[in-house]
Phi, psi and omega in degrees: 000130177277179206273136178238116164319125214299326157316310174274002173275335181278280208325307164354299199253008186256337163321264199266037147265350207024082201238346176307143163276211197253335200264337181278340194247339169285310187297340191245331164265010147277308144009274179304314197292316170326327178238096216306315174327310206274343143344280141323316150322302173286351194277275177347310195267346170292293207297323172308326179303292161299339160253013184239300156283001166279333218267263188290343176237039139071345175342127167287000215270143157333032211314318195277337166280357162281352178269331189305304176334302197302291192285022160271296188289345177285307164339287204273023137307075214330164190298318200278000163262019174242120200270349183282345212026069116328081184297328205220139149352290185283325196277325173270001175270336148288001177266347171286330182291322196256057191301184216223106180298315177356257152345289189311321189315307220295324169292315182318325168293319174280318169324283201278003155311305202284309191263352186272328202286315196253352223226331159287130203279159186237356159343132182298132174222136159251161141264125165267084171299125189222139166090024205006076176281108188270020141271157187285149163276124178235120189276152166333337165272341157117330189305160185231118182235149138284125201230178178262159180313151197054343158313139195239146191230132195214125149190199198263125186332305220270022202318324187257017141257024181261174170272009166218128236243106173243144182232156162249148190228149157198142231153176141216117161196166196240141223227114175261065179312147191225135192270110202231019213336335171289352203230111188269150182241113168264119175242141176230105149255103182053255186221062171225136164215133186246151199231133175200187183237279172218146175178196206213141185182135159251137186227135197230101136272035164356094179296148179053028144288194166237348147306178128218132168214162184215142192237131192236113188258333176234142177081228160214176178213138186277126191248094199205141156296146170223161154288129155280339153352290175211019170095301178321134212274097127354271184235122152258201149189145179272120182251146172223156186341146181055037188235156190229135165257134193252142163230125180272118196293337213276298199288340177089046198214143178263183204192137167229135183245181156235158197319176189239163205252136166076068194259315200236073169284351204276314175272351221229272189104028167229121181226144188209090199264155208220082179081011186236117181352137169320305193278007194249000179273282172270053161269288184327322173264351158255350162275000164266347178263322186080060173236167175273072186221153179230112169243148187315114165325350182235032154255327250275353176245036158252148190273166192213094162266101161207160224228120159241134146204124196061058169263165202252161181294350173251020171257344167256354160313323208278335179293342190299300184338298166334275183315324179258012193020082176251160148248135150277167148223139144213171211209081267321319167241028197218137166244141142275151056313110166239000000 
């Protein structure tokens, strides 16, 4: 196959999108007719063309009335500027039918090389989680996030055709990665980023806590402060199941622990506590609920072992109520307990 200037490989594809201007298209079909070689080219970059944008991109463009184009101006272009001699009409459209498979792999590769880099949009896309919706958002690799109301989810239109599979988050949701090992999946929360191949995790990146924290319940994950600055990873750590890694927004430091039980009941609808103090019983039930509550302090260490799923928050309030012969109040998203 001969060497083709980088210019006419652009021309090429600008040709038959019909994306040229008419001085861009005189120039690439005087081009063409000269060479039989460069000919043989064009045969290649049309059929790599037809299986790849027409094919895998969905392209609207014409191939064959752009091919039609091409042998009508070469026909009339005399015989003596053709170093192929091509005579006819019929003679160059079978040396275009009878390309070089060869050639075709190697251009199919510069196609689609050509059409993801230059030619896919790449526009930024968010997600808003609302309406406390309990299906998932699934991104083009098939991973899946749950997200809690107001989380926002950010990436790139072209996402599943990159080699890193990167997100921006804010938030809480809880994130099922589909396992890729060529493709590492990056979540960047402010200037935390987790790293994973497939796994399963909640991640609570809440804008004006003071926290950020990832609960990793399947697989492992890369845990790292990063500079946004220039990328560089400050610090890191490795979390595996039941491990909770924390960044501390205020001191600049991250930390690893182990997860608190019901990390991710707000998705699940199973909360299950075992001997644990009143007041860390409702922290849990109002972050899982989005409730407000406030209880008396001198309830706050009796304890409670009990298993609720897919209880609604005032069928387990009211059994706590039972059990400890409390009063309760609420007042639509705000609790008392005396």
């Amino acid at each position: 196959m001969p060497f083709v200037n980088k210019k006419y490989r652009k021309l090429a594809s600008l040709y038959v999108s019909g994306n040229c201007t008419e001085a861009e298209k005189q120039s690439f079909e005087q081009w063409l007719a000269v060479s039989r070689d460069h000919q043989d080219y064009f045969a290649s970059f049309q059929r790599a063309w037809n299986l790849s944008a027409a094919a895998s991109l969905k392209s609207e463009i014409d191939t064959e009335k752009a091919l039609n184009k091409v042998h009508s101006k070469i026909t009339s272009i005399s015989a003596d500027q053709r170093i192929s001699k091509v005579s006819s009409h019929r003679k160059l459209y079978m040396a275009l039918r009878v390309a070089s498979s060869a050639a075709a792999i190697l251009l199919l590769g510069f196609v689609v090389y050509y059409f993801t880099r230059t030619t896919v949009n790449t526009q930024p896309v968010a997600y808003t989680a609302q309406n406390n919706q309990q299906s998932a958002y699934q991104l083009a690799d098939g991973s899946q996030v749950f997200m809690k109301d107001g989380s926002v989810l950010k990436f790139q239109s072209n996402f599943g055709n990159l080699d890193q599979r990167t997100i921006t988050f804010e938030g809480e949701g809880l994130f099922e990665v589909e396992h890729n090992a060529a493709k590492p999946f990056i979540v960047n929360a402010g200037n935390l980023q987790i790293e994973v191949l497939g796994t399963t995790f909640n991640l609570s990146a809440v804008e004006g806590t003071s926290m950020y924290t990832c609960d990793l319940i399947e697989g492992k994950v890369r845990f790292a402060m990063i500079d946004r600055s220039n990328g560089q990873v400050l610090e890191q750590i490795v979390l595996l199941p039941g491990q909770r890694g924390t960044y501390n927004l205020s001191s600049n430091q991250i930390s690893r622990g182990d997860s608190p039980a019901n990390v991710s009941s707000w998705r699940t609808g199973v909360l299950s506590f075992n001997n644990v103090p009143l007041g860390e019983v409702m922290k849990v039930i109002g972050e899982t609920y989005n409730l407000s509550i406030n209880l008396d302090p001198t309830l706050a260490d009796l304890r409670l072992t009990a298993r609720f799923e897919q209880e609604k928050p005032e069928s387990i309030l009211e059994a706590i109520r039972v059990i400890f012969d409390l009063k309760i109040t609420q007042t639509e998203n705000r609790v008392v307990i005396r």
